[in-house]
N, C-alpha and C positions, 0 to 999 in steps of 0.2 A: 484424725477425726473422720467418722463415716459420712459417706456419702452417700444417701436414700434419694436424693434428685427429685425434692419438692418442687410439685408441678407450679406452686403459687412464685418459689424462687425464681426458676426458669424462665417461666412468660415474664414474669418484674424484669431479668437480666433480656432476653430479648427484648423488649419494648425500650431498655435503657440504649443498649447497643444502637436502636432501630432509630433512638431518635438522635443519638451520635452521628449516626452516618448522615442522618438527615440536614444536621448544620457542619458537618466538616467543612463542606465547600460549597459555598451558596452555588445550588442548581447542579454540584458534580461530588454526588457522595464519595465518601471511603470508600472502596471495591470491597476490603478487605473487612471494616466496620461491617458493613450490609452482609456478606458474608458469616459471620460473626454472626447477625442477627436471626439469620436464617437458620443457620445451624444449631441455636439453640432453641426457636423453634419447634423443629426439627426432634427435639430432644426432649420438652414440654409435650409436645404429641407422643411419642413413642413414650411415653411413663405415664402417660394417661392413658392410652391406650394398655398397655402392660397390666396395671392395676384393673382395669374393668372386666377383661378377660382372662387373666387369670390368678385368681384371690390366692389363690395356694401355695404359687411360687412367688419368691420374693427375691430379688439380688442389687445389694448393694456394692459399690467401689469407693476406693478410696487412695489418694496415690502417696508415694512416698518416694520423694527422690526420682530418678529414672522407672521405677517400679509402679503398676497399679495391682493392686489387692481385690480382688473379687472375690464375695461367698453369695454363697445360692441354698436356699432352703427349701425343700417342697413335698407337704404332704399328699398320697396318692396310695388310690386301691388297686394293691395289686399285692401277693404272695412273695414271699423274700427266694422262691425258686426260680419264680419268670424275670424278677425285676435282676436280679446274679445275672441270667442267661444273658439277657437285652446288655448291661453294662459291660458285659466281658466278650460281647461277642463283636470283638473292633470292625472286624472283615465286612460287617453289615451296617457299619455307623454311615456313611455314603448315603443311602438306601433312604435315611428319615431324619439326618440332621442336614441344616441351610449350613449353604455355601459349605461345604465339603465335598467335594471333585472325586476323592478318593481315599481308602483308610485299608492297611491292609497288617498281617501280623507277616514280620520279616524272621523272627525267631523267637522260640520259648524253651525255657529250660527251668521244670521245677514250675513255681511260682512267680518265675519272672518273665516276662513276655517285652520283645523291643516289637513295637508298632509303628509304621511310618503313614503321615498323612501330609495330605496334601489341598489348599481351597485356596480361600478368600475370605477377611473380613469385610463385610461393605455397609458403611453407614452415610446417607447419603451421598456429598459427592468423594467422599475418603472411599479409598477402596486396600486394603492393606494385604501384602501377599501374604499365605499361609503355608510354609513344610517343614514340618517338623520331624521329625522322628522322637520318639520318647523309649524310657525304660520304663514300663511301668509292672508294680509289685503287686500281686494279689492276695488279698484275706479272705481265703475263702468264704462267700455269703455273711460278710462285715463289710468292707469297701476294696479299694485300691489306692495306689498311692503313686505317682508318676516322675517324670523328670527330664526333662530333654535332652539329649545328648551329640542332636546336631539340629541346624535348620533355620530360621528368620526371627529368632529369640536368643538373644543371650543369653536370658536366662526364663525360664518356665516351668513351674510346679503346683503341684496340683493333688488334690486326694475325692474322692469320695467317700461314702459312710453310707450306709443303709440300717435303719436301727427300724425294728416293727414296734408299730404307735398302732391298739388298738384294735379296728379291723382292715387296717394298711400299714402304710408304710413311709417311715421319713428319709428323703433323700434330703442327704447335704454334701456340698460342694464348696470347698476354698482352695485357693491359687494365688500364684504371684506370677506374676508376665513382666520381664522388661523386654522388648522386641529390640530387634537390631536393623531398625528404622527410626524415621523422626514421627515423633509422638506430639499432637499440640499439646499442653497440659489441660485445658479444659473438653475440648474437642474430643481429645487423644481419651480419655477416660470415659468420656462417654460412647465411644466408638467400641472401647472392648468389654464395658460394661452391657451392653446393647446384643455384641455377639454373643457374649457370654448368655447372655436372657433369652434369646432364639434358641440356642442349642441347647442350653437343658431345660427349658420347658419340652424340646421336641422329645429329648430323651425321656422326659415323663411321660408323654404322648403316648409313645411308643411302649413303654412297660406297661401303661392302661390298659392300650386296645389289646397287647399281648396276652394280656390280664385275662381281658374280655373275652377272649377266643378261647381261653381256657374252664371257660362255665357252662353248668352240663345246659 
């Protein structure tokens, strides 16, 4: 089942959490309850926020097993030359997406390109390490298609899509991430749901203004 992280859900489960903790122990809450409440929270504001700012991207998750599912949708004006350039030029992802340290291409041959990065996810107080290295395939001015092949994932896959809608353009994004760390299951989902939603909204960001600099 998808997970869209209804804001009306979330505040309901924090407030239920919030008053658990409240009678765990008369006078000396759960740590871990309060905690719990905070973070979903925590997670109610950020999808609220999300939504009011920006209508056009959308990302849902949903988990399966060790594994969470992320897809991202997002309409945006911009020409399928500059938004190609912006997505494949990894060397400069550092430069305009959060929490990325560093992104570099380590070899290409052909249409295949090994890329190695390296950050941080951080959702309030979860802070989860990121290096990856990936093989990722390209279509030319269609998308990419990725795959990790060493790093703090198990396992991690990923594609892009660029399809022109219009007088722009639709980006979409699906992946699977199991990291090779501990994952809360409710926490843990909205933790890479949340990166996931910073870093391609920035990617859109970025193919916009790129956009913009390109009008006479």
């Amino acid at each position: 089942m998808m997970i869209s992280w209804d804001r009306r859900a979330l505040w309901a489960g924090a407030l239920k959490f919030g008053t658990k903790a409240r009678k765990a122990v008369a006078g000396r809450p759960d740590p871990l309850l309060r905690l719990t409440a905070a973070l979903l929270v925590v997670a109610a504001a950020g999808a609220a926020a999300g939504t009011n700012s920006a209508d056009r991207v959308t990302v849902e998750a949903r988990r399966e097993g060790d594994a969470v599912i992320v897809e991202a949708h997002a309409w945006l004006r911009a020409d399928l030359p500059v938004a190609w350039d912006v997505l494949t030029n990894y060397d400069r992802y550092a430069e305009f997406i959060p929490d990325l340290k560093s992104s570099r291409i380590v070899a290409r041959s052909g249409n295949t390109v090994i890329v190695e990065q390296k950050g941080q996810v951080g959702f309030f107080l979860f802070r989860f390490p990121m290096e990856v290295t990936m093989s990722v395939t390209e279509r030319p001015r269609t998308g990419i298609a990725s795959h990790a092949i060493a790093g703090t994932f198990q396992e991690m896959t990923g594609s892009y899509t660029l399809v022109p809608d219009g007088e722009g353009l639709r980006l979409t994004y699906s992946g699977r991430m199991v990291p090779d760390f501990i994952l809360p299951p409710l926490v843990g989902t909205a933790a890479l749901k949340a990166a996931v939603q910073k870093q391609f909204g920035a990617l859109v960001k970025e193919m916009e203004r790129r956009a913009r600099l390109q009008d006479p």
